[in-house]
C-alpha positions in Angstrom: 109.0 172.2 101.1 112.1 172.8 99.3 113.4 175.6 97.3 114.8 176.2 93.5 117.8 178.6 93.7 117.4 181.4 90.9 118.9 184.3 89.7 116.4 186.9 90.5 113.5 187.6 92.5 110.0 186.6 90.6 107.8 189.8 90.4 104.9 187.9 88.0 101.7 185.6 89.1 102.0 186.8 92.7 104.1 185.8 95.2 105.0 185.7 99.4 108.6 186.9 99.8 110.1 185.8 103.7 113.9 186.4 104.9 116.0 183.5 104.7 117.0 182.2 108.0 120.8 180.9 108.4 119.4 178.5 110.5 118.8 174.7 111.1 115.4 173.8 109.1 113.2 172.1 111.6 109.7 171.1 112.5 108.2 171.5 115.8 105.3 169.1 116.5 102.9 167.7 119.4 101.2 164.7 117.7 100.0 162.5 121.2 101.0 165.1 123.9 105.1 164.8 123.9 106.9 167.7 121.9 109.3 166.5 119.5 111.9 168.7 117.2 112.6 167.4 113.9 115.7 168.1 111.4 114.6 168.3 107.3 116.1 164.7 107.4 113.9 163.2 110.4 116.5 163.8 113.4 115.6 164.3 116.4 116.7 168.1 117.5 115.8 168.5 121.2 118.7 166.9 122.5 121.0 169.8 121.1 118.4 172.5 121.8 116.6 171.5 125.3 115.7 174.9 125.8 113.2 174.8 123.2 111.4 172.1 124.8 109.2 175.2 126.7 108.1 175.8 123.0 105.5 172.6 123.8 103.5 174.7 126.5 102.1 176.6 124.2 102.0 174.1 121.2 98.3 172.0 121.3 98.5 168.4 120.5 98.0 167.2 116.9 99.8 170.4 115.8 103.4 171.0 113.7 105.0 174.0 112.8 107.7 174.8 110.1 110.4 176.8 110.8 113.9 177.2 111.7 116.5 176.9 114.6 118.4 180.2 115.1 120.9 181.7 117.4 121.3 185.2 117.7 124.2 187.4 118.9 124.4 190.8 118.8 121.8 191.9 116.4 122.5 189.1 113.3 122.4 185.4 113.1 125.1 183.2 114.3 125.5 179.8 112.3 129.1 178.9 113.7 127.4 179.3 117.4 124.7 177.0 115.8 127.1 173.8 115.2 128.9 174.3 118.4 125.3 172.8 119.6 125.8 169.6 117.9 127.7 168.3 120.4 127.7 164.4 121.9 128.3 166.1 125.3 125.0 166.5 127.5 126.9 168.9 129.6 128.2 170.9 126.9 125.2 170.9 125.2 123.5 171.8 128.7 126.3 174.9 129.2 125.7 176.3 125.5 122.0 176.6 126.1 122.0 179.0 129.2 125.0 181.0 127.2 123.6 181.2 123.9 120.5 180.1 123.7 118.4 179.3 120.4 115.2 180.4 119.1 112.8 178.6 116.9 111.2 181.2 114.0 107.7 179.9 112.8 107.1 180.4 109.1 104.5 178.0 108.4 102.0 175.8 110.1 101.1 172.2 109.1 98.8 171.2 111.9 96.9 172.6 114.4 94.4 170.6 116.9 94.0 168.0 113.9 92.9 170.9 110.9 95.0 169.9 108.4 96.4 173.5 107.5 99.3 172.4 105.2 95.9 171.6 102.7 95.5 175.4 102.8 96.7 177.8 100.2 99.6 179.8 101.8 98.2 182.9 102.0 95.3 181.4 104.6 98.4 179.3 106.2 100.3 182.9 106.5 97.0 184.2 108.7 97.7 181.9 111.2 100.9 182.2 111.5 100.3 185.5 112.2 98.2 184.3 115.1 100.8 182.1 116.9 102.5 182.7 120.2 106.2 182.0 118.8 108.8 184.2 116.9 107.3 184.3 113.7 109.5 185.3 110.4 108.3 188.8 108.4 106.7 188.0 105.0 105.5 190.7 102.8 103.6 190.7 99.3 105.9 193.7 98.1 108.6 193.3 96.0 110.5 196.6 97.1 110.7 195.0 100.6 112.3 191.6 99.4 114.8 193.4 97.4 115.8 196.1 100.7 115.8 192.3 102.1 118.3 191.0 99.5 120.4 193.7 99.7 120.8 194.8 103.2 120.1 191.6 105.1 123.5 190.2 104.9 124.9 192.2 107.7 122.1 190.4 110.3 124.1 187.3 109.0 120.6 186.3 106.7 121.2 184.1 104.2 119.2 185.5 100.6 115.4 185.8 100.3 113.0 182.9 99.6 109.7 183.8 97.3 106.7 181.4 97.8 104.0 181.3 95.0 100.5 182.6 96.5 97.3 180.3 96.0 99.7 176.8 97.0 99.2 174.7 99.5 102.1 173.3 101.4 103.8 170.6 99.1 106.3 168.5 101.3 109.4 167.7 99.2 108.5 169.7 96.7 110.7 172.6 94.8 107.4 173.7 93.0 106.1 177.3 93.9 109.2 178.1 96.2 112.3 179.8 95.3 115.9 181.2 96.9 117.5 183.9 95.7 121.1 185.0 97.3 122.6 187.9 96.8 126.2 186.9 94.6 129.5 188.6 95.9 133.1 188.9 94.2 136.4 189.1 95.5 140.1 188.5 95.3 142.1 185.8 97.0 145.1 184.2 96.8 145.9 180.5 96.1 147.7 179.0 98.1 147.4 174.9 97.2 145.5 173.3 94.8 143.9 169.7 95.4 144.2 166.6 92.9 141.9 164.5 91.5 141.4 161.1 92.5 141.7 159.6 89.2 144.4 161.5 87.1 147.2 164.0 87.6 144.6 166.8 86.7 144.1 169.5 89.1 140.8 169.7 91.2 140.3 172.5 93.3 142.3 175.9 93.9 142.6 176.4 97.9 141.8 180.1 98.7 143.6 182.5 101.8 143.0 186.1 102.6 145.0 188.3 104.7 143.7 189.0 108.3 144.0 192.0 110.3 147.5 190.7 111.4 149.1 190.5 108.2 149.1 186.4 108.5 147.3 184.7 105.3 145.1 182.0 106.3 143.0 179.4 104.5 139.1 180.6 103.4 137.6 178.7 101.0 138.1 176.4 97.5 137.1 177.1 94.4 137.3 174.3 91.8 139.5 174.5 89.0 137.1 172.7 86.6 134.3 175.9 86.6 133.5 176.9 83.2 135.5 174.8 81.0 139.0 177.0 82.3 140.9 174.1 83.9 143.3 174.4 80.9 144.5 177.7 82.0 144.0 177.2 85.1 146.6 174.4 85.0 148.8 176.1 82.8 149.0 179.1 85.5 149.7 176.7 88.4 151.4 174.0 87.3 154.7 176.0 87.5 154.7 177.0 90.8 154.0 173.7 91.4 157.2 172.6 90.0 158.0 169.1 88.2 157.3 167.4 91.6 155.1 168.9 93.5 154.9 167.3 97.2 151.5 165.9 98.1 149.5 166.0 101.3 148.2 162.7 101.6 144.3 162.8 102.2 143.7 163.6 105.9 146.6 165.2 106.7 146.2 168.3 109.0 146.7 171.2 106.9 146.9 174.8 107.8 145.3 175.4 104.5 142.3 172.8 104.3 140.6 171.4 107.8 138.5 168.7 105.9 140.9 167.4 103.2 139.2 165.1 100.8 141.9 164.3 98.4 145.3 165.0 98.1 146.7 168.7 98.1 149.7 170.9 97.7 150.9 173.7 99.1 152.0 176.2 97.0 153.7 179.7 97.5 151.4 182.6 97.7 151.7 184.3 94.6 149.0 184.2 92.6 145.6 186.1 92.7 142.3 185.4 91.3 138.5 186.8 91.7 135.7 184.4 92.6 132.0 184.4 93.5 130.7 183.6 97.0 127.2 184.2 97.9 128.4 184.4 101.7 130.6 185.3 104.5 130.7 183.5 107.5 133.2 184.3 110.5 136.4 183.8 108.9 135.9 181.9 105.4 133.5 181.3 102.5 130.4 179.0 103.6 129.4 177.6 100.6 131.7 176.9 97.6 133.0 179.7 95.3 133.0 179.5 91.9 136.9 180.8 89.9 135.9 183.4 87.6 139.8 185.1 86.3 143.1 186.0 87.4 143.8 189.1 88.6 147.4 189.4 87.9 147.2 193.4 88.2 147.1 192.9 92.5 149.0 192.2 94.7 148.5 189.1 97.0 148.8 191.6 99.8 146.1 193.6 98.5 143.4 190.3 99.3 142.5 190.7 103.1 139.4 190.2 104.9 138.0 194.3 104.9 136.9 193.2 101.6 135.0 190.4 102.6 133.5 191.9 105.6 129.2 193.0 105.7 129.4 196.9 107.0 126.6 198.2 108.8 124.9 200.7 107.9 123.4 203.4 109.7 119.5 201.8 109.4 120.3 198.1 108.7 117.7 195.9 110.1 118.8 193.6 113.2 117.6 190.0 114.3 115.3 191.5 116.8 113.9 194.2 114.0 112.9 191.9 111.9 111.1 189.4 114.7 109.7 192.9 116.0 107.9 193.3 112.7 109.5 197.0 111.8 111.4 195.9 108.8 108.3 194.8 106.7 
């Protein structure tokens, strides 16, 4: 099943609220006696993560399970630990597993001994997933939980909240009866390049850097300069420190600024601040695109560093382990 990204948590018509992993979506299944680990696109997983192959002891043939790939460190989730996994080196792959192994968290279950269960509405699919011998993800009917989720959860490294509609059964592909909600962030940065667009002189993208503890600026994030109808002033704010001919970074190029370039990009000097919206933090940049939202020409690029950015815990903030333990629901 998929998921619709709102604004808000439903509260009407009765719903299943669960943590959202940060995770690698996967299904675990034993159709003819031989375990197999599949990615939401039909991958094959177990080569990355062989130490979830013990998982198949205890998984009966003619069963799947829903759920998702985790590593945990710490107390929260991990997701840059995760992709170090998907690696084309067996004995890389076969050293990451004893050091940081993964975990595979159950949230649903499809098959079992050939019952179709995924026929089941989800509140009879929930009872036995309550049953099964795995780490199985929290879920609770109480709206005052999913919000403590929503708001607190980001420190474990959790990645929003999903709501599933009650009385459904499981509906692969489907966005129907299953929502996300993540919890929407602002901050400063400063710009420091902008990318062009492929097909004019227009710009595309603002590239984003925030002070570290060191004092050095490095490169978090981009935020595209066509949001909301504001590339006009946008342009007219950058353009000039671009000067009449701005050098341009051919696509590829290594950047200190940009490790994927797409397009072409130029540096420029670090003088200019603006707020955005993220929805998370991951390590040392944004994960998922930001979205411009105004300059801030009232700070300081000094003033944009990474305490900003930063989850603090709290004295009472759930952990990984809490949550599998079942003392945060």
């Amino acid at each position: 099943m998929e998921a619709e990204l709102v604004d808000e948590l439903p509260t009407k018509n009765g719903w299943q609220y669960e943590p959202k992993w940060d995770g690698f979506r996967g299904v675990l299944e034993n159709l003819g006696g031989e375990l197999h680990l599949w990615s939401r696109n039909e991958r094959p997983l177990l080569r990355y993560f062989p130490e979830l192959a013990a998982l198949g002891d205890q998984l009966p043939p003619k069963s799947a399970l829903d759920g998702e790939i985790v590593i945990e460190r710490d107390g929260r989730l991990e997701f840059d630990l995760l992709q170090m996994r998907l690696h084309p080196a067996a004995s890389r792959i076969e050293r990451l597993s004893g050091e940081i192994p993964a975990t595979f968290v159950a949230f649903d279950v499809l098959l079992w001994e050939g019952e179709q269960v995924h026929k089941l509405p989800l509140e009879k699919r929930r009872a036995r997933v309550e049953k099964l011998p795995y780490s199985i993800s929290p879920a609770s009917e109480d709206h005052k939980v999913a919000q403590k989720w929503l708001d607190r959860l980001e420190v474990a490294g959790f990645d929003g909240v999903i709501a599933k509609r009650l009385g459904l059964p499981y509906l692969p592909g489907s966005r129907e009866g299953v929502l996300k909600v993540k919890r929407h962030q602002t901050a400063d940065a400063v710009v420091v390049g902008v990318t062009w667009s492929e097909k004019n002189e227009r710009i595309a993208s603002l590239l984003l850097g925030l002070f570290d503890d060191a004092g050095a600026i490095r490169h978090v994030g981009a935020a595209s300069a066509a949001a909301r109808g504001r590339r006009a002033e946008i342009e007219e704010l950058v353009k000039p420190l671009l000067g009449p001919s701005p050098k341009r970074m051919p696509r590829g190029e290594p950047s200190r600024w940009r490790r994927d370039v797409e397009l072409e990009w130029s540096p420029i000097k670090p003088k200019l601040v603006v707020e955005i919206r993220y929805d998370k933090w991951q390590g040392e940049r944004f994960r998922h695109g930001t979205r411009f939202l105004r300059f801030r020409p009232d700070k300081d690029p000094e003033q944009c560093t990474f305490a900003q950015v930063r989850p603090r815990r709290k004295r009472g903030d759930p952990t990984v382990s809490d949550l599998l333990a079942g003392s945060e629901c």
